[in-house]
N, C-alpha and C positions, 0 to 999 in steps of 0.2 A: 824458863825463858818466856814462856807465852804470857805468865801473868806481870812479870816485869815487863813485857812489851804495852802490855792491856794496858796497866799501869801510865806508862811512862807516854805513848801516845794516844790518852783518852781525850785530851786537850785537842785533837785534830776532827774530831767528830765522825762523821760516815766516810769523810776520806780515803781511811785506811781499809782496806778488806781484812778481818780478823779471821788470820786461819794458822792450819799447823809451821810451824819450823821444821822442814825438813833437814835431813843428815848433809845435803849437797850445799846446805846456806853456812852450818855448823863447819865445814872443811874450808869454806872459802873465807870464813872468818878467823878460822887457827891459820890459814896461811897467811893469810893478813898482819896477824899478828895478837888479833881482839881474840882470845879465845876465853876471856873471864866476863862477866859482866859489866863489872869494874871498866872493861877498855871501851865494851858497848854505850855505856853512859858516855865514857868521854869522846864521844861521836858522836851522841848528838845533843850537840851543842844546841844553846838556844839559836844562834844565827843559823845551824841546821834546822833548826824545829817551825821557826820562822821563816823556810824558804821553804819548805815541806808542800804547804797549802799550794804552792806555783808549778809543783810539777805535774806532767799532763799528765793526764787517764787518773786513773784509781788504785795504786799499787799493792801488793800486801804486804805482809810482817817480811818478806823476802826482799823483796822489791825495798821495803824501805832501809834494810841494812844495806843491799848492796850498795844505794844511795848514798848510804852513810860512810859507809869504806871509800866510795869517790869522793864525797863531799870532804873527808879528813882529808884523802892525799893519794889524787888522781892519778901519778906517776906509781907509788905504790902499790895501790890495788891491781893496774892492770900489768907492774913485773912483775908481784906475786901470788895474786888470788884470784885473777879473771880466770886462766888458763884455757882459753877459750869455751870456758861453759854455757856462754851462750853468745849467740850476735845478732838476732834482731829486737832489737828492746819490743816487750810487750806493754811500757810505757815510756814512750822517745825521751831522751832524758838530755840529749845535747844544750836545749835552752836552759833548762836548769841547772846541769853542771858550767855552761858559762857564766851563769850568775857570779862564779865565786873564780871563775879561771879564766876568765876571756875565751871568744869566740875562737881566737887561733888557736890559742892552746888543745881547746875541745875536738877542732878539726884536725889537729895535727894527729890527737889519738885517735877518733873515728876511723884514720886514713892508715895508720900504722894496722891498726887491730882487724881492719875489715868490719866493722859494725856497720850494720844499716837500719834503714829504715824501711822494711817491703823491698828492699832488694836496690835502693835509689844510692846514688855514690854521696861519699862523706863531703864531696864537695858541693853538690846539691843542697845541702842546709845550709 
């Protein structure tokens, strides 16, 4: 997994923070449904790969799947793979995931899920 990531995001340059894949990224992607390689790829697309560079902070090989599982199918991801593993993004991610879903869309999940930002309401962004 890590050298197909190296691989496949070396085109984004110091962006990425290259570090381990842990077991808790591997679960939330078999519940997803990506649990081959094969499904990884087809996530990230070039229009994913291509929006990549806009999202905030520095994410790493974690960060950039979970991306990837919103960015495929943001309904998806958070009925079957969020399960609340986490909710304060350690890079805010709502401008980016509207790029591809619109603003409401994004607030309606922020609002459903509880996700914040430092603790600020999903209606605040």
């Amino acid at each position: 997994m890590l050298a197909y990531l190296g691989t496949k995001l070396k085109g984004q340059g110091e962006n990425i923070k290259r570090d381990l894949v842990d077991s808790g990224i591997i679960d939330e992607l078999q519940d997803f449904g990506a649990g081959e390689i094969a499904d990884i790829d087809r996530m990230l697309t070039p229009e994913f790969m291509a929006a990549l560079p806009h999202l905030e902070g520095r994410p790493d090989y974690r960060g950039v799947l979970r991306h990837a599982m919103v960015w495929s199918d943001i309904d998806q991801y958070f009925q079957k793979a969020w399960k609340k593993r986490w909710c304060i993004g350690a890079t805010w991610s709502p401008d980016f995931w509207a790029r591809k879903y619109g603003r409401e869309k994004v607030k309606q999940i922020l609002k459903s899920t509880g996700i914040t930002r430092d603790g600020s309401a999903a209606s605040e962004w």
